[in-house]
C-alpha positions in Angstrom: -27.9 -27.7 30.5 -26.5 -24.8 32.4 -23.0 -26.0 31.9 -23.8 -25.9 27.8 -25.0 -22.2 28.2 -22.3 -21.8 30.1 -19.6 -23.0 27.7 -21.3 -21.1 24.9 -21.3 -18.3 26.7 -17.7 -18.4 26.9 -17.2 -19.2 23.6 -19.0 -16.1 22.1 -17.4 -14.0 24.7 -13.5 -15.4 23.0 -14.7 -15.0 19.8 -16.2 -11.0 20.5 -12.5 -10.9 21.8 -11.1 -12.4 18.8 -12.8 -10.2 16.6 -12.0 -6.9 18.4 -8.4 -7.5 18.2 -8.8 -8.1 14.3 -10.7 -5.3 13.9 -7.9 -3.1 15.9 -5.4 -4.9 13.3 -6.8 -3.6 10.6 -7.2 -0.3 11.9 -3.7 -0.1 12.3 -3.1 -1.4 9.3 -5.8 0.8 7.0 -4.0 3.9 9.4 -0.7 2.9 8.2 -1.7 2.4 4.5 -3.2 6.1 4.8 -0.6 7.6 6.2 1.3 6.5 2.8 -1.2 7.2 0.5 -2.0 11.0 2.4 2.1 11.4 2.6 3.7 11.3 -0.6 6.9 12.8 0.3 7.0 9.6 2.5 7.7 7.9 -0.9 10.1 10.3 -2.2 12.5 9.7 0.6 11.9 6.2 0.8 12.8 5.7 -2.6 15.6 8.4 -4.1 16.0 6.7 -7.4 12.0 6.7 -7.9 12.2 10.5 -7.5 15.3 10.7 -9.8 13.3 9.0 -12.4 10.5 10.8 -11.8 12.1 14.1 -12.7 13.8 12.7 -15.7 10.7 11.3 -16.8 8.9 14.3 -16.6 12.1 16.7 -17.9 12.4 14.5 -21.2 8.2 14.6 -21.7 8.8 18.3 -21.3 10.9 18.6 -24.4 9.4 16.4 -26.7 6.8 16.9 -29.3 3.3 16.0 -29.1 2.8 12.5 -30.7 6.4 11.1 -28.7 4.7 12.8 -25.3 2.3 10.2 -25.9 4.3 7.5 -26.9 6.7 7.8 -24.4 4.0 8.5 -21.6 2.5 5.8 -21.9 5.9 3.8 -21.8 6.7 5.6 -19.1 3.9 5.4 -17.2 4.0 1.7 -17.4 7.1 1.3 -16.2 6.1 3.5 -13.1 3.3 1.2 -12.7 5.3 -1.8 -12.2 7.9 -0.3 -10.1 4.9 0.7 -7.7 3.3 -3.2 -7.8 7.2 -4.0 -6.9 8.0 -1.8 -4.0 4.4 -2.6 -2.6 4.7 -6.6 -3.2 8.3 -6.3 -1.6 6.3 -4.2 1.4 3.6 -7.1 1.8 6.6 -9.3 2.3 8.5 -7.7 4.4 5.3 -7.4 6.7 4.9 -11.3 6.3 8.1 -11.8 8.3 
């Protein structure tokens, strides 16, 4: 009987273990992805040709007229969309390795 308690005892004591160093993973993780999110110039640097885009983008929506804005916003902001999904997917596998 006292060797049960015993063993249980231990075994809740390595799984409190267990879960504290998740829990500190995914602090560090949830830190990193804010540090991203709170630094966009992070981004910018990261990615040269996203930030030549971006200005291009936003010079040719300058100079068009109302109904292409739209049309070419949306375009545009599509394509921004999945250039985002990519670089994060390529992140999430770089973090696999």
């Amino acid at each position: 009987m006292m060797d049960e308690v015993a063993t249980i005892e231990n075994e809740l004591d390595q799984a409190r273990s267990e879960l504290h160093h998740t829990l500190e993973q995914v602090s560090q993780k949830i830190q990193v992805a804010g540090m991203g999110l709170t630094q966009p110039e992070n981004v910018l640097r990261r990615s040269p040709l996203l930030s030549i885009c971006l200005a291009g983008t936003a010079g040719l929506i300058a100079g068009l007229s109302r109904n292409q804005t739209k049309i070419f916003g949306a375009f545009a902001t599509g394509l921004l969309a999945g250039y985002i999904l990519e670089l994060r997917s390529l992140e999430a596998n770089a973090g696999v390795r």
